[in-house]
C-alpha positions in Angstrom: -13.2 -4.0 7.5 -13.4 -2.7 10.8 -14.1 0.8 12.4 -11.6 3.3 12.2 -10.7 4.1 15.8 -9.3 7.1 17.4 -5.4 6.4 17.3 -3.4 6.8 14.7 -1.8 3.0 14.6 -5.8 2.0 14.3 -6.4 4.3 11.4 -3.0 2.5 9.9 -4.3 -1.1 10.4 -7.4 -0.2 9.4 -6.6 0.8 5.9 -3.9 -1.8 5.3 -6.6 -4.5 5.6 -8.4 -5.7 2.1 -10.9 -8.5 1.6 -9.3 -11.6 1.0 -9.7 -12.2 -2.6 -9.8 -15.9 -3.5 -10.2 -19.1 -1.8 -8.0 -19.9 1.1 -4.5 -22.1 0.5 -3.1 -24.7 3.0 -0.8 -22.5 4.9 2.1 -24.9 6.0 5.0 -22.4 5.5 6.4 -20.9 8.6 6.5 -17.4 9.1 9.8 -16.9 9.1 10.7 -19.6 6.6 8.3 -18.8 3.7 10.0 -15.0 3.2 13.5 -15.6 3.7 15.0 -14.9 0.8 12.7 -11.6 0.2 12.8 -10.4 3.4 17.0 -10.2 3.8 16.7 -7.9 1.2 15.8 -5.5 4.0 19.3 -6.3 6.2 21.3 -4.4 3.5 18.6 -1.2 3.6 17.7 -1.8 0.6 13.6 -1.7 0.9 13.2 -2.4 -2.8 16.2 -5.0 -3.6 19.2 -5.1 -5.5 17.0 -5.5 -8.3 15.1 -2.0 -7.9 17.9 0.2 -9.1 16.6 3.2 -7.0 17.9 5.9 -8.9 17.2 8.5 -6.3 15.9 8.0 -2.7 14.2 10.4 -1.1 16.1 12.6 1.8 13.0 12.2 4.1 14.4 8.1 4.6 11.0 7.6 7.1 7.9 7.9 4.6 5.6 7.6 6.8 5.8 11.2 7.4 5.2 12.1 4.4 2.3 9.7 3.5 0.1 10.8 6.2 0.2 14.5 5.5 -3.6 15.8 4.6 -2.1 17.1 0.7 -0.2 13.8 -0.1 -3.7 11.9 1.5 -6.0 13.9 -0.9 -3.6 14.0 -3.8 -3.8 10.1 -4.1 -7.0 9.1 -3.2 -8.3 11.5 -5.6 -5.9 9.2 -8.3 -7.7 6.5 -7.1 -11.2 8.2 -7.7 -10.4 9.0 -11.5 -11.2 5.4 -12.7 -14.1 3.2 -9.8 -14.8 0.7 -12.8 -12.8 -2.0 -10.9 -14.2 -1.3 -7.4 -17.6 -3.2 -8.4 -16.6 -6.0 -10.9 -17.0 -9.7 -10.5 -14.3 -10.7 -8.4 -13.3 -14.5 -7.2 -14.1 -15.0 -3.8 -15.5 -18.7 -3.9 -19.2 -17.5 -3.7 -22.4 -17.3 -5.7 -23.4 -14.5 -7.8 -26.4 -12.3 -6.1 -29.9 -11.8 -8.6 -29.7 -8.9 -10.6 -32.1 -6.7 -9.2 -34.0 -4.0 -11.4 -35.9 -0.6 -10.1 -37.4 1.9 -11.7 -36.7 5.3 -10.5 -36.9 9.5 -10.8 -33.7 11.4 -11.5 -33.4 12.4 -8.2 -33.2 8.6 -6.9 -30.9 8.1 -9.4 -28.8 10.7 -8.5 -28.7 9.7 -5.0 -27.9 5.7 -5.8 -25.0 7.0 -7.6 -23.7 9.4 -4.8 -24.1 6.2 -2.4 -21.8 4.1 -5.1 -19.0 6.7 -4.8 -19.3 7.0 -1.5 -18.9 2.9 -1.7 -15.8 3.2 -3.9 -14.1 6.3 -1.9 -14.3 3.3 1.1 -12.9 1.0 -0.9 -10.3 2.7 -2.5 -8.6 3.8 1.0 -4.8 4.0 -0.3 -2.5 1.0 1.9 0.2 2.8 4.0 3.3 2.9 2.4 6.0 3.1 5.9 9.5 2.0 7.3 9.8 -1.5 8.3 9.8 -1.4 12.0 12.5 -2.3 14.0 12.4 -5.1 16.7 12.9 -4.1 20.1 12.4 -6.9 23.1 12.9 -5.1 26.4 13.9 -7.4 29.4 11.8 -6.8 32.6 13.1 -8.9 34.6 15.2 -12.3 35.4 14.5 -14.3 38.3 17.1 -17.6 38.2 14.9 -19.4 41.0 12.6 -20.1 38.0 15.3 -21.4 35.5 14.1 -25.0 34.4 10.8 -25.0 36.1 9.6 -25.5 32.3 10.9 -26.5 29.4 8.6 -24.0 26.8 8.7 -20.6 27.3 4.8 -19.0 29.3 3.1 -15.8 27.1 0.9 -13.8 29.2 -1.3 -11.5 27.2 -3.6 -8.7 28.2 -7.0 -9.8 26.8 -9.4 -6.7 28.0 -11.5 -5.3 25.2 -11.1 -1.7 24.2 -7.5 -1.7 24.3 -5.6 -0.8 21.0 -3.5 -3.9 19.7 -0.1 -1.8 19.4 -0.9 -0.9 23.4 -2.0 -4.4 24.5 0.1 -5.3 27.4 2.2 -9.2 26.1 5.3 -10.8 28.0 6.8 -13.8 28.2 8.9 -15.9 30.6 11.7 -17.7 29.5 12.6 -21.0 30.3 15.9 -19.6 32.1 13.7 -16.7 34.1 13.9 -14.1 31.9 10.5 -11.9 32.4 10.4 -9.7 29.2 8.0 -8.0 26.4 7.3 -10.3 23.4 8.9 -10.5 20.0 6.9 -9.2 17.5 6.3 -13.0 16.1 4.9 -13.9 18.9 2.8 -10.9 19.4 0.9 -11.5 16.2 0.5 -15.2 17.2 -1.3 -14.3 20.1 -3.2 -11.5 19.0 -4.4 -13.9 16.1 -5.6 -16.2 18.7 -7.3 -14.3 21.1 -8.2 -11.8 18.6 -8.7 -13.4 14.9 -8.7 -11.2 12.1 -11.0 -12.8 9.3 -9.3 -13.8 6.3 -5.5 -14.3 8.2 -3.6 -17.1 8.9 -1.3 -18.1 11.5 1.2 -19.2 9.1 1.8 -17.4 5.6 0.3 -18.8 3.2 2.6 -20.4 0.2 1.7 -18.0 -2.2 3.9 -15.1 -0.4 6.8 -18.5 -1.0 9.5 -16.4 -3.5 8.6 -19.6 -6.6 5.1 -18.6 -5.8 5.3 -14.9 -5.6 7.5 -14.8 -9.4 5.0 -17.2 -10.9 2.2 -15.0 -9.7 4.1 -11.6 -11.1 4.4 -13.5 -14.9 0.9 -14.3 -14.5 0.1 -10.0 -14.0 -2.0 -11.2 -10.8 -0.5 -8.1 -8.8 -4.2 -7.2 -7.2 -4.0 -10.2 -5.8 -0.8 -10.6 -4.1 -1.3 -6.6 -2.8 -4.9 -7.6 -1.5 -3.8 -11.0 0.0 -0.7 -9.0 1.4 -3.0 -6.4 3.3 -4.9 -9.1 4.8 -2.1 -11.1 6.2 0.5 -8.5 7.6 0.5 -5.5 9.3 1.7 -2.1 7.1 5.3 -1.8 8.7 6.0 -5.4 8.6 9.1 -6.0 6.8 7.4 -9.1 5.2 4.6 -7.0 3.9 7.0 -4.1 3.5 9.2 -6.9 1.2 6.4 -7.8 -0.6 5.1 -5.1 -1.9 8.4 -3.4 -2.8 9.1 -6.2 -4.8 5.7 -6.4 -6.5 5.9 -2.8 -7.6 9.4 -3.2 -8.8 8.3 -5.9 -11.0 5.3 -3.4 -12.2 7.4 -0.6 -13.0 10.1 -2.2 -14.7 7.4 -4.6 -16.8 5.0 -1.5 -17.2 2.1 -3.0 -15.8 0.5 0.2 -14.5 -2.8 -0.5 -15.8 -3.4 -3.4 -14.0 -3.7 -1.2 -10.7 -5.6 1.5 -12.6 -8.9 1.8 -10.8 -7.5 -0.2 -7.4 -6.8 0.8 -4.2 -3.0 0.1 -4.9 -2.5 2.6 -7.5 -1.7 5.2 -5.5 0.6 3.7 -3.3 2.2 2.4 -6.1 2.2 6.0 -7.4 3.6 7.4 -3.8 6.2 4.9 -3.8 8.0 5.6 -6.9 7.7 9.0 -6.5 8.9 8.8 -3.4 12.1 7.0 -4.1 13.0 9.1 -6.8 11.7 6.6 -9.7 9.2 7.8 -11.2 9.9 9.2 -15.1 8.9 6.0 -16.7 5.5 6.0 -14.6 5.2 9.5 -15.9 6.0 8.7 -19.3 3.6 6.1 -19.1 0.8 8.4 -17.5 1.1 11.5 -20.2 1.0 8.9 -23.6 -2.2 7.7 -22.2 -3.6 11.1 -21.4 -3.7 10.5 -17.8 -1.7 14.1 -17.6 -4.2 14.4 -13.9 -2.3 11.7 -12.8 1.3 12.5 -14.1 0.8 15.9 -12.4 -0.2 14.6 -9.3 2.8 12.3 -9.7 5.2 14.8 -9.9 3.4 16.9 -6.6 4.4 13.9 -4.6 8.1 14.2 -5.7 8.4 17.2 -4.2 6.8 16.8 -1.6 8.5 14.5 -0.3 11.3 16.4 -0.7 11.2 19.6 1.1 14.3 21.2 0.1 13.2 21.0 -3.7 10.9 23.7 -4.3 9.0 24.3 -8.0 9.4 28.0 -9.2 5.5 27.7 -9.6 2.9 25.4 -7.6 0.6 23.6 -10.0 -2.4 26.0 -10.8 -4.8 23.2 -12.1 -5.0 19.4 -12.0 -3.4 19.3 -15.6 -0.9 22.3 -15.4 2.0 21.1 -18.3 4.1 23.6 -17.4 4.6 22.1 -13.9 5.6 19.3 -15.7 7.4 21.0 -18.0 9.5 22.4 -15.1 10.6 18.9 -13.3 11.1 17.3 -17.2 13.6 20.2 -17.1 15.2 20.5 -14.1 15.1 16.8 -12.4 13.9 14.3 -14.7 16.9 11.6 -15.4 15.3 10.9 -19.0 14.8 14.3 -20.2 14.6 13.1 -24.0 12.2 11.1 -23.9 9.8 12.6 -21.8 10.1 16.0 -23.6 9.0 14.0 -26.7 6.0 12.2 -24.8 4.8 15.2 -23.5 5.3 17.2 -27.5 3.3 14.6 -28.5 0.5 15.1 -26.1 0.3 19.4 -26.4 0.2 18.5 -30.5 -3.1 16.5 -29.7 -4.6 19.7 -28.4 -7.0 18.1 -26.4 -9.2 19.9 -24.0 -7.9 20.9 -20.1 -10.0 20.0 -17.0 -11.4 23.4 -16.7 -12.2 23.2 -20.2 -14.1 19.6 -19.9 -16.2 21.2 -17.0 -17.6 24.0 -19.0 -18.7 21.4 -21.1 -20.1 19.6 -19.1 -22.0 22.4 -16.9 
């Protein structure tokens, strides 16, 4: 993963790119080709498909805004923190297995190893930007007719000077008929794979992002995969990736595979996302029968933040307040019943709060 940089579109590409998790497939699909039938999903503004049923979109329709404020940033890497099992299992790259390697050492070595392994997992667990598709915008510069014919391709003329941020690197084109303008998107990322190769990308998208592919992957639960595979390919406001991912969470949410994300960078953009679009009681529901009432708090934090105009009578007081939840059960939940029960269930447990588990502990 490279450097975060000093611009904001750096610090987005940096934290959309993953390690490329399995062995590299033939890639004869063409870009445009391969996500067809996902991607004009996004022509009718739909970013999560017929399929998704949002129940209620957010009034903020950019999130991008709202993901990048410093609350919404802590609230869901800190979701991400709660469970680092994942972060250093086996995983199937294609390469040998390093010699266990065994030390003996004082408490305070061993108290600094483990502050360097959560320092490890905070990196890895850097929450994927959850944004707009972008829109493409070619500006003509300028036509000259005297060149019209003097080639049959079309000439891309690209701005190779190091230093220069990718979103500001200076590409154009001349048509075959003379037209002098800025490069499509396409071919932007073609040339800025060639000149500039990010490891683990491909010129052409792989098969696996094919839509057979993609559903055969979803019945198989491999969602880590297709989310970490996705990072590495696209950019984070790509509608492909955008596509992608939409669809991978819908399939999550509406098969309940939450747990496969637990402990993964892409649980709390998953979380962001349906809380964002207004979808997230049976995540909640999910999160409070497994005692992850952090989680479902934090959930419901997100939901109003992203909508400013909806205001709790009472902010959360602590990372497990029920009465915050008891408040947006109440007032904006779709599947009041149900929830109410979930969370009777969990007060009748009387297990400890968070404040209570830290005087324990101390």
């Amino acid at each position: 993963m490279a450097l975060v940089s000093r611009t904001c579109w750096r610090r987005i590409q940096n934290i959309s790119r993953n390690v490329c998790y399995g062995s590299q497939q033939n890639n004869h699909v063409l870009r445009g080709d391969c996500l067809a039938k996902i991607a004009s999903r996004l022509s009718s503004g739909n970013v999560g498909g017929d399929r998704a049923g949002l129940q209620t979109s957010s009034p903020n329709s950019d999130p991008t805004s709202v993901f990048f404020k410093d609350e919404v940033q802590s609230c869901l890497l800190e979701m991400n923190m709660r469970d680092v099992s994942k972060v250093f299992q086996t995983r199937k790259e294609g390469k040998g297995l390093s010699d266990i390697e065994i030390k003996f050492m004082t408490q305070e070595q061993l108290e600094e190893e483990e502050n360097k392994a959560m320092e490890t997992a905070r990196y890895f667990l850097q929450v994927p930007p959850v944004l707009s598709p972008r829109e493409e915008s070619i500006v003509e510069l300028s036509k000259d007719p005297a060149l019209q014919g003097l080639d049959e391709s079309k000439l891309i003329f690209t701005d190779i000077s190091y230093g220069v941020p990718h979103r500001e690197r200076l590409i154009v084109a001349r048509d075959p008929d003379g037209t002098l303008r800025h490069a499509s998107t396409d071919e932007r990322y073609r040339m800025l794979q060639t000149y500039f190769p990010d490891e683990g990308r491909t010129y052409e998208v792989p098969q696996l992002f094919s839509p057979s592919n993609l559903k055969s992957l979803w019945e198989r639960s491999e969602f880590t995969f297709i989310l970490d595979r996705a990072c590495v390919q696209f950019e984070p406001d790509d509608p492909h990736y955008i596509s992608i991912t939409s669809e991978t969470y819908n399939f999550i949410d509406e098969n309940c595979g939450y747990d496969h994300l637990l402990g993964t960078r892409h649980y709390g953009a998953f979380a962001f996302y349906i809380a964002f679009y207004g979808r997230l009681d049976k995540f909640l529901n999910h999160c409070i029968s497994t005692y992850r009432i952090q989680d479902a708090v934090s959930l419901v934090k997100i939901f109003y933040w992203s909508r400013p105009q909806i205001r709790p009578s009472k902010e959360a007081t602590s990372p497990d307040d029920v009465e915050f939840l008891k408040e947006y059960i109440s007032e904006h939940s779709k599947d009041k019943a149900i929830l109410s029960k979930t969370l009777s269930a969990y007060l009748e447990l009387n297990l400890p709060t968070a404040a209570e588990e830290a005087a324990l502990g101390n």
